[in-house]
Every structure is written in C-alpha cells, then in structure tokens.
C-alpha positions in Angstrom: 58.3 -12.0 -68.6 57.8 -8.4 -70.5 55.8 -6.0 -69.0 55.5 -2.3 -68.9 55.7 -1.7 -65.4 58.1 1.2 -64.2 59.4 0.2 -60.5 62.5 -1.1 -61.5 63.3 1.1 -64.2 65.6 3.6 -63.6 65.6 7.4 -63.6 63.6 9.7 -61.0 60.8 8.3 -59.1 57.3 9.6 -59.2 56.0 10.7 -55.9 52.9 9.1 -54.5 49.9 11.2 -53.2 51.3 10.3 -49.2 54.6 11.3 -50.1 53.5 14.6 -51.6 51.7 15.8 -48.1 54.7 14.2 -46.2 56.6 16.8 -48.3 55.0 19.2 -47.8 54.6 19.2 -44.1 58.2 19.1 -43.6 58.8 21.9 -45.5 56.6 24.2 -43.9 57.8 22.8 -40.4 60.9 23.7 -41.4 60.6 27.5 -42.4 61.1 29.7 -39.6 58.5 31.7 -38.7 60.5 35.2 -39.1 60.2 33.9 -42.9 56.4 34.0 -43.4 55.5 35.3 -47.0 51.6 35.9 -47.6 50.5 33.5 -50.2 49.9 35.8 -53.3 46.7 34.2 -54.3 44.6 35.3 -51.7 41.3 36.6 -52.4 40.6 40.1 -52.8 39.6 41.5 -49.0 35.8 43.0 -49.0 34.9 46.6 -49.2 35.2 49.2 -46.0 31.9 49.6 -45.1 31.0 53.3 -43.3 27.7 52.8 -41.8 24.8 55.0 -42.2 25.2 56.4 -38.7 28.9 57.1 -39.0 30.1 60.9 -40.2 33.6 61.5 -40.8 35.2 65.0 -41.5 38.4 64.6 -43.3 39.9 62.9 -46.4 39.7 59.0 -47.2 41.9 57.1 -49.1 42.6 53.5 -49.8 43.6 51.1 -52.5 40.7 48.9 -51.9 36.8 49.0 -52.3 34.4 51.4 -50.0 30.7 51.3 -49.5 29.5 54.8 -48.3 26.1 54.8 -46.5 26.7 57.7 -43.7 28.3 60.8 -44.3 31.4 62.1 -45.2 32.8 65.8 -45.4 35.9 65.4 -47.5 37.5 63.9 -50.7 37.5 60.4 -51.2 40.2 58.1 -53.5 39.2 54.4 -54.0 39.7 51.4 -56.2 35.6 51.0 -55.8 33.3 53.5 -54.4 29.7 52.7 -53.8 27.8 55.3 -52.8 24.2 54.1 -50.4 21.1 55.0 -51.2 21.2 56.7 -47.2 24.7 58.2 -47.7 26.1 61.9 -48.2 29.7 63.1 -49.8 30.8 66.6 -49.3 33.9 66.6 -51.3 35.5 65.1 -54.5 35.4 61.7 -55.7 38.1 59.8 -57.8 37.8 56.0 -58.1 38.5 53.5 -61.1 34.8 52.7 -60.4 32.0 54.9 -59.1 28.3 53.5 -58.6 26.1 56.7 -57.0 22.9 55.6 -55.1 23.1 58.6 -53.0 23.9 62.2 -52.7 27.0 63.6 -53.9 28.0 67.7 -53.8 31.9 67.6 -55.5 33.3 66.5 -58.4 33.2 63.1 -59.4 36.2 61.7 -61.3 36.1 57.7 -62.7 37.2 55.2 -65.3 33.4 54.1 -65.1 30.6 56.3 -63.6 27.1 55.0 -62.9 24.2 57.1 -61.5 21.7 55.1 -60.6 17.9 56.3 -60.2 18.2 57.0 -56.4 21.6 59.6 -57.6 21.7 62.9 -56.4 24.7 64.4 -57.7 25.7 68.5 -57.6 29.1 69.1 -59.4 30.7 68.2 -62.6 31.7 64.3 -63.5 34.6 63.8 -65.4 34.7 59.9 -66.8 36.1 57.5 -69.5 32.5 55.9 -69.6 29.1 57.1 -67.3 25.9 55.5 -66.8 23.3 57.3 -66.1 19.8 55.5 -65.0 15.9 57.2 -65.8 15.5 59.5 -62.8 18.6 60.3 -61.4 19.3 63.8 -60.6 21.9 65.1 -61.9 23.3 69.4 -61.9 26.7 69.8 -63.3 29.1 69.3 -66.4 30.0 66.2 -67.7 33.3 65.5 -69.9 34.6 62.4 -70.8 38.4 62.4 -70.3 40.9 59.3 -71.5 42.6 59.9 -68.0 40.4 61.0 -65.9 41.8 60.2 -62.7 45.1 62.6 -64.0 46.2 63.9 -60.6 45.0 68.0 -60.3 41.9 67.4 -62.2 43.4 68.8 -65.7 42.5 65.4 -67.1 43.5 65.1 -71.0 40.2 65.8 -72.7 39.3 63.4 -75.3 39.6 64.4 -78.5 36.3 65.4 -80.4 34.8 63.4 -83.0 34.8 63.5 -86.8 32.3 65.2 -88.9 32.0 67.7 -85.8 29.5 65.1 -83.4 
C-alpha cells in the first residue's frame, strides 16, 4: 500500500539515460550551422615543429608551443620554445618557457630557462628561474628579472638580496 516509489508523485521528472541523448540530438540538429561555437575544452593543439632541414630568414611568432630543429635567422616569441639538439637561432628569444638543446647566438629572455648539456648559447639570458645542466656552453650575462619578458628588454631587475648575497 505505502511505498517510496516516485512515478506518481508530482513535481519535475527525472530524465532517463535515452531521454538525455534524445535531447541532445535534437538540440544540436537544431542549431544552424552559421552558429557553430568551438567547444572551449579542447585540448591544447601540439607544438610547430620546423624540421632540421628547414631555414627560415625572418621573425616568428605564435601564442602556442615550437620545437626548433633547423635554422632560423630572426627573433622568435612563443608560449614554449624547444630548441633541437640539430637546430640554430640567429636572433632573440622570448618565451614563458625556453628548453636549449642547441645553438643559440641572441638574447634569450624566459619565465623558465633550461640549458641542457647539448646547449650552446652566445648572448646574455635574462630569466625569472634558469637551469643550467653539467656541460652546457654557455658565453654571456645572465640576470634574473621579475618580468623578464617586459617588452624592449629593460626588464625590472630583481631586487638584490639582504646581507649584500
């Protein structure tokens, strides 16, 4: 006679599992196509890859990643730049992250810098935090800078630290 069963009671009714995808399907039959919106979810795209037999004179830029392994005579602006083990820059760097396998001539700017031990790097490094690995090559300056990606390269120098160190 009692029973705690639902069907009958009244209020809004949950949707089954068939009901959901039916849902569904109409509403995205029913969106024309003029309205597409990407989904915002998507997974990050993968880095630009510039192969080792590739030179390019000029300046790059891009909001994404870039793996360097051929060479490139000009500045460079990433999100990610790795630089190959086979790969040459002429030019300056800036990037959020910098990984060096290769040879660099320019000034590196980065949030993080990391020379590994196949680096060959000739110019000055301005950085929030480097890296560098036993037997990298490295001739230059280096200065760590809150901002170092500061537009111009007149990055705000960190201040020193107590006691003179």
């Amino acid at each position: 006679m009692f029973s705690k069963s639902r069907i009958n009671e009244p209020g809004p009714k949950a949707q089954t599992e068939t009901d959901k995808a039916k849902s569904t399907e109409m509403t995205a039959m029913s969106k024309p196509a003029g309205d597409y919106a990407p989904n915002p979810t998507r997974a990050k795209p993968a880095a630009s890859v510039l192969s080792s037999d590739l030179t390019i004179t000029g300046n790059i830029k891009t909001t994404g990643d870039i793996q360097v392994e051929g060479v490139v005579e000009g500045d460079i602006r990433a999100h990610l730049l790795t630089v190959g083990e086979t790969a040459t820059i002429k030019g300056e760097i800036t990037a959020d992250d910098v990984v060096v396998n290769g040879r660099v001539v320019g000034r590196v700017r980065g949030l993080k810098v990391r020379l590994t031990s196949t680096a060959r790097v000739e110019g000055d490094i301005i950085h929030k935090t480097i890296a560098i690995e036993s037997g990298a090559h490295f001739e230059g300056s280096v200065q760590r800078a809150e901002d170092p990606l500061a537009n111009g390269g007149m990055a705000k120098l960190a201040p020193p630290l107590p006691n003179g160190e």
